[in-house]
N, C-alpha and C positions, 0 to 999 in steps of 0.2 A: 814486704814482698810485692804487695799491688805496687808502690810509687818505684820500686825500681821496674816492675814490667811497664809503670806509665812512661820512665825515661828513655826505656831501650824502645819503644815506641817512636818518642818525640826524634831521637836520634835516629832511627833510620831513614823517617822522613825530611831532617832537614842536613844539607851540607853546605857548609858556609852560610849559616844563615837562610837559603833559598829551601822552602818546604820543597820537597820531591813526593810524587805520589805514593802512594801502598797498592801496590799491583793486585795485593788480594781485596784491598777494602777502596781505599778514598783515590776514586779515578777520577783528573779533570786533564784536560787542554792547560798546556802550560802560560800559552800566549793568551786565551781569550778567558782563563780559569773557569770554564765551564764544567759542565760535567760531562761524561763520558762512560762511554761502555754502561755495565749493568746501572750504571748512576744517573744516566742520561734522565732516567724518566722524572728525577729530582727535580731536574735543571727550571720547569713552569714552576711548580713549587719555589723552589727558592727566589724565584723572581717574584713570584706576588707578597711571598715572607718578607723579600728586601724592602720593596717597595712600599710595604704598610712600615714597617721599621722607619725608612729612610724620609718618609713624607713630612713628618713633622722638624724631625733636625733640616731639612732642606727649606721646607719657610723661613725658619728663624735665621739658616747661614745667610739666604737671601736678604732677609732684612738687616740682617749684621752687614752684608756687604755691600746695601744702599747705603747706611750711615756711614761706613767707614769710607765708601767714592766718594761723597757729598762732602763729608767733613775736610777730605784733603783742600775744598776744593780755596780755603782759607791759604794755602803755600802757593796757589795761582797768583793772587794778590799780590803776594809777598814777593816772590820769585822772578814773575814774568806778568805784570799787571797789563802791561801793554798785549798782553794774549788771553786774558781774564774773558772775556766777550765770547771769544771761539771754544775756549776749555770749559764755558759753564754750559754751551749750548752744548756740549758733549756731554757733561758730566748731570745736566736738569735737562735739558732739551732730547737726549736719546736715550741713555743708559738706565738714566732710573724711570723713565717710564716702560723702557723694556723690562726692569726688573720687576717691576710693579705689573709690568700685562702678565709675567711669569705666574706671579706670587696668586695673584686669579684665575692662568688656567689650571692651575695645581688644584680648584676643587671643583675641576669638569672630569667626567669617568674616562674620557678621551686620554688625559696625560697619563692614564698610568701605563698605556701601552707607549707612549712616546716620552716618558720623564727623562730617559737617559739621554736620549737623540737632542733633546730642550737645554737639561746640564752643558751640555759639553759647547751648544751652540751657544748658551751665555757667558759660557766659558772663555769662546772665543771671540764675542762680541766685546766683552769686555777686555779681553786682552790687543784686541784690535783698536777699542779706542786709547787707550793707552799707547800705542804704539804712533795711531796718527797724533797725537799730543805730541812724542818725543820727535815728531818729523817735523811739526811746527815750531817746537822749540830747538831745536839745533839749526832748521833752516832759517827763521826769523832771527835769534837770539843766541844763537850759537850756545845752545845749552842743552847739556846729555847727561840731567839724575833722573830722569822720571822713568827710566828704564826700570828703578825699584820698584815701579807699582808693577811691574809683570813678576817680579818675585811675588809680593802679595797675592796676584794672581792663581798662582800657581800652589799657593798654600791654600784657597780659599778651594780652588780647582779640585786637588787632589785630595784633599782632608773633608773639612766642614760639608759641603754640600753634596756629599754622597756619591759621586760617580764611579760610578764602575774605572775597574781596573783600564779595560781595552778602552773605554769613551774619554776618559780622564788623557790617557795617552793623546791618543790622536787630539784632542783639541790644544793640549800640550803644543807638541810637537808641528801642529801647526799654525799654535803663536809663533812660536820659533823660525820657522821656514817667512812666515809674515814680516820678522823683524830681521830677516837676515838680509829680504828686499829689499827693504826700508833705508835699512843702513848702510846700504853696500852698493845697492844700484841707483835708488831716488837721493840719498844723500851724499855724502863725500865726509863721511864718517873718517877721522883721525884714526889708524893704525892702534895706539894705546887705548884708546877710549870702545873703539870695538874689542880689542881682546880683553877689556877689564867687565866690558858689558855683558860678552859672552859668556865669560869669566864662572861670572855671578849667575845670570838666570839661567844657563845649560845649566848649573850646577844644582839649582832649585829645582829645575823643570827634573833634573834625573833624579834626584832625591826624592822629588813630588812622586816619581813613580815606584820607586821601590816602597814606597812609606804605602800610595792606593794599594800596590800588588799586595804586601800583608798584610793590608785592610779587609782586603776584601776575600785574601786566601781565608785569614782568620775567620772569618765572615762565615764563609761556606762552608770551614770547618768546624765553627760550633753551631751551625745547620744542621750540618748534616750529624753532628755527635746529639743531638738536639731528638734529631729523626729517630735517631738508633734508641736515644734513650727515652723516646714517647713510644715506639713498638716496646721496647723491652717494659716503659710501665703498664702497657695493655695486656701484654704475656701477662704482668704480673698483677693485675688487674682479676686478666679472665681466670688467672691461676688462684687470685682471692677470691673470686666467686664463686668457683667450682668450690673451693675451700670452705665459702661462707655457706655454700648450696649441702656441702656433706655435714659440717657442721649443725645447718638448720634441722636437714636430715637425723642427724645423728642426736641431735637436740630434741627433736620432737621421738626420737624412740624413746630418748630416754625419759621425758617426761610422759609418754605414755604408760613406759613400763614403770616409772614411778608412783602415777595413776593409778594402777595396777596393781599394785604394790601396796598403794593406800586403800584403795577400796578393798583388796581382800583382807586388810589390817583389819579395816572396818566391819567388815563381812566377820571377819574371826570374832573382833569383838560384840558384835552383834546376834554371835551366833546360838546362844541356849534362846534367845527372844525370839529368832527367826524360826527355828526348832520348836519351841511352843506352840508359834502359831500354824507351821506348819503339820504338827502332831493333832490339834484342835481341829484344822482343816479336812485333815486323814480324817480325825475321828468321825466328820460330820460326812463328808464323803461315804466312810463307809457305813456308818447309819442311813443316807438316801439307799446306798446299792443293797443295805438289806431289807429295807422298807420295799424299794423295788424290789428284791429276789422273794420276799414274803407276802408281796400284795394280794398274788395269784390266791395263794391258799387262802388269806384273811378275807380275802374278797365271796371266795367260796364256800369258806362258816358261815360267815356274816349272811352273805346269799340266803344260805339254806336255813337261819335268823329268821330272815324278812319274811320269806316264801309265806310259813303257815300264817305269819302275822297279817299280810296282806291279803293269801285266801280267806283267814277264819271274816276279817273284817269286811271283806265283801260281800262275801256270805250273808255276816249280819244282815250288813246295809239292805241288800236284798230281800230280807225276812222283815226288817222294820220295818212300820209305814210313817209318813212323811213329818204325820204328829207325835210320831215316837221320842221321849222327854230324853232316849239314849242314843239319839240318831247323831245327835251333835256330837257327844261324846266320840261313838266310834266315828266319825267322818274325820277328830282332829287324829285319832288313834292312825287310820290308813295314810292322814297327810301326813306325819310324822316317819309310818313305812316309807312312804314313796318318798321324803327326802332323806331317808335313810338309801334308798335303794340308788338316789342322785349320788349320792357320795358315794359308796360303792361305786358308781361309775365315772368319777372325777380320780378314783385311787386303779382302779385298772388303765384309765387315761395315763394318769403320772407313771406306771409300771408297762405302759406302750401295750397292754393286753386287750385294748379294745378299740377303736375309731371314731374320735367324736363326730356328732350326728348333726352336724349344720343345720337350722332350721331358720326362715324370717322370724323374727324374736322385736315386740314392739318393749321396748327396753324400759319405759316406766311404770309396767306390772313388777318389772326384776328389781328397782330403787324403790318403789313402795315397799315391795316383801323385805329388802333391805334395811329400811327406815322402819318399819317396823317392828324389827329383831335386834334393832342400834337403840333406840327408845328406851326400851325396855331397861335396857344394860349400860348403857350411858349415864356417869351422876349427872346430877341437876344443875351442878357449876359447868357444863355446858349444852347451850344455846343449841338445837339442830334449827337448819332453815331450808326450804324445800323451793325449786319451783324448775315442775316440770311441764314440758309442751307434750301433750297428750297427741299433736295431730302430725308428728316432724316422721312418721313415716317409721319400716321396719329396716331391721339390720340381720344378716347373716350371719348367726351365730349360736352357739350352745347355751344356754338358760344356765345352766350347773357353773359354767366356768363366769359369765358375766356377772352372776351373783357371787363367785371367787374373788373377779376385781373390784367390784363396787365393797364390798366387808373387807377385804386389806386392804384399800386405801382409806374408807374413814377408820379401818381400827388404828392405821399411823398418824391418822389424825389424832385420835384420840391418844396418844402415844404424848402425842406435841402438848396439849394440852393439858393432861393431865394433874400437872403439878397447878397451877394456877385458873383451871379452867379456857374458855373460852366459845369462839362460836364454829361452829361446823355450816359451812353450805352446799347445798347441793343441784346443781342446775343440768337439765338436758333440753338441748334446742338443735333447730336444723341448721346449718351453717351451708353456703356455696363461696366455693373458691373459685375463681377468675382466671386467675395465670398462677401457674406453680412459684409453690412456696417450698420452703426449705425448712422441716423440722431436724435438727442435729444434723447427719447426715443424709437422712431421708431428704426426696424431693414429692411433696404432693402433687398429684395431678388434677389438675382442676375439674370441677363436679361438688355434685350435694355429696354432704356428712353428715352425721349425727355426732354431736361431738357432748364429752360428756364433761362436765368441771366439778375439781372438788375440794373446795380450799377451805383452809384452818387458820385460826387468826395464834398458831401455836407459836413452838419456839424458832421455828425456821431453822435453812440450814446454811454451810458457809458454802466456799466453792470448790470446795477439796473435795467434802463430803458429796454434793451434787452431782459433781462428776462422775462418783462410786456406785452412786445410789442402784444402777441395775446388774453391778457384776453380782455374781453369784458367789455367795455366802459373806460377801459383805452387809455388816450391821451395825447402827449407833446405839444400838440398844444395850442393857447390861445381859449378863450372863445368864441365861434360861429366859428371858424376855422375846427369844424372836432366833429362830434360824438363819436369818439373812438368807433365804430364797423368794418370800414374799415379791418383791420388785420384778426381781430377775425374771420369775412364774407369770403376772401380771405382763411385763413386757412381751414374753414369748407369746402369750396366747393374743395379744394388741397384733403382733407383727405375724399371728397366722390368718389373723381375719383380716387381714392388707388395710389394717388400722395404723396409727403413729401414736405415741404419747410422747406428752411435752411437760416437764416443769419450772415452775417459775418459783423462787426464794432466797429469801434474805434472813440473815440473823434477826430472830428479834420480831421478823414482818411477816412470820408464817407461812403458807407455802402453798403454792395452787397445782395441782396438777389437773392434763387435760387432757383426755381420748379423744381422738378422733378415726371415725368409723364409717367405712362406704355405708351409704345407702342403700340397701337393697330395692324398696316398693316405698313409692309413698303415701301407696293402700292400706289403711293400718286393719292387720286382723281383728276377729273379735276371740276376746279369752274363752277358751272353750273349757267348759264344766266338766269334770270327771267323770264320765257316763258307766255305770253298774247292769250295762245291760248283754246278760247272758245268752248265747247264743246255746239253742238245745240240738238236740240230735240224738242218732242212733248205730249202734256201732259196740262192739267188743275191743275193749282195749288193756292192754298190758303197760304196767305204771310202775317202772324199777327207779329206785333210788335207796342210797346206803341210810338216810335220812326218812326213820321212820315216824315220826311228824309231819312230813313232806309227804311221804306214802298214805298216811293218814288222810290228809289234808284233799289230797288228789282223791282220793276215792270218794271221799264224800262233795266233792266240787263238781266231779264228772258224774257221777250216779245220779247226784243232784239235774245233771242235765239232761238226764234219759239214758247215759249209757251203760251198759255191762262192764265192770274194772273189777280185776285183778292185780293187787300188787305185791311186789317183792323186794324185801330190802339185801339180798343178796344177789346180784349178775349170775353167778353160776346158777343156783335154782332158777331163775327166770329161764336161764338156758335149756336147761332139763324141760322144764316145764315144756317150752313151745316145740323140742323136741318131740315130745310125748306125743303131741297134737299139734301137729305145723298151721292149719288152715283153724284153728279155733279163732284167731286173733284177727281182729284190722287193723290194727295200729298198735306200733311199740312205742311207747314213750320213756326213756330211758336217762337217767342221770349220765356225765361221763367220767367223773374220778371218782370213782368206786373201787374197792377191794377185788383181788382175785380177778376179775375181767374189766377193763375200762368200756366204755360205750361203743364207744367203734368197734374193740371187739367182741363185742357181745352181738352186737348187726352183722361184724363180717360173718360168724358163726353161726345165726340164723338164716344168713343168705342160703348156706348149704342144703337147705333146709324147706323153705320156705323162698324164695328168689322177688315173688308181689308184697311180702308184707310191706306196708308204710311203715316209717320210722322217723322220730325226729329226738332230735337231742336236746337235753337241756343242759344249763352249767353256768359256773358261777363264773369262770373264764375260759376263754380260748385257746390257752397256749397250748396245752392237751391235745387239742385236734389237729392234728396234720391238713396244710391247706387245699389239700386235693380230696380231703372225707367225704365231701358233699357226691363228690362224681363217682370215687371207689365205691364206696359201699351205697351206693342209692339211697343217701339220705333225705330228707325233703327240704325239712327246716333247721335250722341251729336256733333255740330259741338261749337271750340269755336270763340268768335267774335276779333279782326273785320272778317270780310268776304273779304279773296281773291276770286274774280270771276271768274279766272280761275281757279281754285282748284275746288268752291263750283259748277260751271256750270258742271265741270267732275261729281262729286258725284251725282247731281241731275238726270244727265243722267242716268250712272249706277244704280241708285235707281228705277227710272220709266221704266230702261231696263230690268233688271237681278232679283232685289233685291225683296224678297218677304214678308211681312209682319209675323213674326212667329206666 
């Protein structure tokens, strides 16, 4: 089907042989075969296409038609020796050195605009000397062949050296008119010998034209079929790419949804392991949320624990004198309370029910208490090594929580080592940074630190694990070995004193970590001694608590001090009672989670009542008290439990001395 549409093509374009244009597509000028109409804008184009095409066959035709002038020039000899002199200085003396200046400026950028104008003109130089040749030899020698070299002419013209259809003509045609001169007016040219001359090269010269005219129509016609079919491979080009572009497209969906595909395979397959840990996670989770949702009350047993234990044993200490063989005794008995009573406030910390208490804290009273409760507990296959700088100044911090970090990082020490032993070190120095540094993602700002190091020559770790080491509930530990909060706990409380921690480790090379901590003062405090000194007074007080140990304990601590107490381990009798006698009392001192009335309202109810009594609450935590108690019911103080008696006998004072009820 396509080669019959190519034929009925070929056939409407040509008749008799002479291509005819296609009025819809391929418009040229007949005579100069140019282009035309929509085609015109072709026409520079195809000139610079011919002319790169046409350059190299047009050297070679040139030099093909220097050897073949020159060679003839052996039949001069032969023919007309006596004219030999005149036809070599034509054929060496002009023609080949014009062909030869051709052949050189064909590689100046000049000839490309004038190649055709240059053709046509060697065209006709050379058929010119040919011509004055046959004038010399018919006129001298009365001889008329060499009229055949304008046929070669005319073949070399219109064929081999590329000239254009219209340039090829005219230089034709006016060899022609040249030699019709020659023979007709400057010679006396014989009748037969001109019409056999004519004969011959008209017939070449017209041949020569129809043979350029399909030269060159051809020419422009697989040009311009050339043009159609380089647009059409661009269509089909930009139409591949658009194709390769949805393809890419459509390629990268579907390796994504493959992706996809794969990972949830993996997902599936991975999923009772995922489920495991995600069930272990829960479980740990909700163990912290009921360790927090239970701190409150634990904290508030525990509390009301400590209370008598740290009254009775002040008490003592107070009755003892200095040579007393049981003074030591009860002194580690209250040190024991009161870090009973720290934890207690480290566990309302972690359950958010109470506010750590920033103090300057000179940090190597905190790694000595440390080092000295690691000692003890520590086996002998490891080494501890100490060395701390006594004078590198204080740090802003809670005592309770930096004795948290300094015992989880060497108890990981000890973790590391344990299987094979090892050495533990431990160093505190002042450090100044210069220009900011970059721990992880933190940037420190230059100033003194106190920085803290604490490395282990244990099993170290790789960099998978390093990276983990502070999310929270990740552990390398085994099973019941370690919560994995340790780090996590440690990091948060580094990152609320505007501290950084950094560690360094290797499999195998143990592992160093290192706090770094503003400076608060580089005035170092002195440790101050736990003072047992009772403040007395006078005054009637009321001393409720559900905790009748505690009520015990209060009456004989405050009696002890001069005062008149009264207590009660039921809220509502308390109520009754000051009922009964509003103005008996100075002071209520009152638990707040109690039975039947809580503390606040036990005050708001004597407010009714009584409006000046002093009141202050005590309690093992806060969440209970609404944060406006203080103002609603004219409380004075929140004290929290346990109770040191010489702290609480000072404030009672000052409350029943100074302190006025607002």
């Amino acid at each position: 089907m396509q080669t019959k549409k190519r034929r009925s093509f070929l056939n409407r374009n040509l008749i008799f042989g002479f291509p005819m244009e296609d009025q819809k597509k391929f418009k040229f000028n007949r005579i100069t075969l140019s282009f035309k109409g929509e085609m015109q804008a072709l026409e520079s184009e195809f000139q610079e296409d011919y002319y790169k095409r046409s350059l190299n066959p047009f050297r070679f035709s040139i030099v093909l038609a220097i050897i073949f002038f020159d060679v003839f020039a052996f039949l001069d000899v032969l023919l007309l020796p006596e004219l030999k002199s005149i036809f070599w200085l034509i054929r060496f003396g002009i023609i080949t050195p014009i062909l030869l200046a051709v052949i050189t400026y064909s590689y100046f950028n000049s000839f490309r605009k004038n190649m055709q104008w240059v053709i046509s003109g060697i065209m006709y130089l050379t058929g010119l000397a040919i011509i004055v040749m046959i004038f010399f030899a018919a006129r001298i020698a009365n001889h008329y062949t060499y009229y055949a070299g304008l046929i070669l002419i005319f073949i070399f013209g219109y064929t081999f050296i590329r000239a254009r259809f219209i340039y090829a003509s005219i230089a034709g045609w006016s060899i022609v008119i040249s030699y019709e001169i020659a023979a007709i007016w400057l010679l006396d040219t014989p009748i037969e010998v001109l019409i056999n001359n004519n004969y011959f090269f008209i017939s070449a010269n017209i041949i020569g034209m129809f043979i350029s005219f399909f030269l060159e129509y051809y020419t422009r016609r697989d040009f311009y079929l050339r043009t159609l079919l380089e647009e059409e491979q661009e269509k089909v080009k930009s139409a591949n790419n658009e194709l390769e572009i949805r393809v890419k497209n459509r390629t990268q969906e579907l390796t994504r949804v493959n992706k996809e595909l794969k990972e949830a395979i993996e997902i599936g397959q991975q999923y009772e392991d995922e489920k495991a840990k995600l069930e272990a996670h829960l479980q740990q989770l909700q163990k912290m949320e009921t360790i927090g949702t239970l701190a409150g009350g634990v904290a508030h047993d525990f509390n009301n624990i400590l209370t008598p234990i740290l009254g009775y044993t002040e008490m003592a200490l107070e009755e003892l004198s200095d040579e007393s063989t049981l003074r030591y005794d009860i002194e580690q008995i209250n040190n024991a309370a009161i870090r009973g009573k720290d934890l207690v406030k480290q566990i309302l910390t972690f359950s958010r029910q109470v506010d750590i208490e920033k103090k300057p804290l000179q940090l190597h009273f905190v790694i000595n208490e440390v080092m000295k409760l690691i000692r003890a507990s520590f086996p002998s296959n490891i080494e501890i090594r100490q060395n701390l700088s006594m004078d590198c100044g204080t740090v802003l911090a809670d005592a309770t929580q930096m004795h948290q970090i300094i015992m989880n990082l060497c108890t990981n020490s000890y973790h590391a080592m344990s299987e094979n032993g090892g050495i533990l070190e431990v160093y505190l120095n002042e450090i100044n940074i210069s220009k900011e540094k970059t721990i992880g993602t933190n940037k420190i700002k230059k100033g003194t630190y106190i920085e803290i190091v604490i490395k282990d020559s244990g099993h170290g770790m790789d960099r998978q694990t390093k990276e983990r080491i502070f999310e929270p509930f990740f552990t390398s530990k085994e099973v019941g070995s370690g919560s994995g909060l340790g780090l996590s706990v440690v990091q948060g409380i580094v990152s609320n004193y505007h501290g950084y921690i950094e560690v360094e480790s290797e499999v195998d090379s143990g592992s160093v970590f290192r706090i770094i901590l503003p400076q608060h003062s580089r005035q170092n405090g002195k440790m101050v001694e736990a003072e047992h000194d009772f403040k007395k007074g006078r005054g009637s007080i009321m001393f409720v608590d559900d905790e009748k140990e505690i009520t015990y304990m209060g009456k004989r601590m405050l009696e002890s001090l001069g005062y008149q107490v009264d207590i009660r381990s039921d809220s509502v009798s308390a109520l009754k009672d000051i009922r009964q006698n509003p103005k008996k009392y100075d002071l209520l001192v009152t638990d707040q989670a109690m039975p039947n009335l809580l503390g606040t309202d036990l005050i708001k109810y004597v407010r009714e009542v009584n409006k000046e009594l002093k009141c202050i609450i005590i309690t093992g935590f806060n969440e209970s008290i609404p944060a406006d108690a203080k103002s609603t019911y004219k409380i004075l103080h929140i004290v929290q439990k346990p109770l040191v008696i010489s702290e609480f006998s000072k404030l009672i004072g000052r409350v029943l001395s100074t302190e006025k009820t607002a």
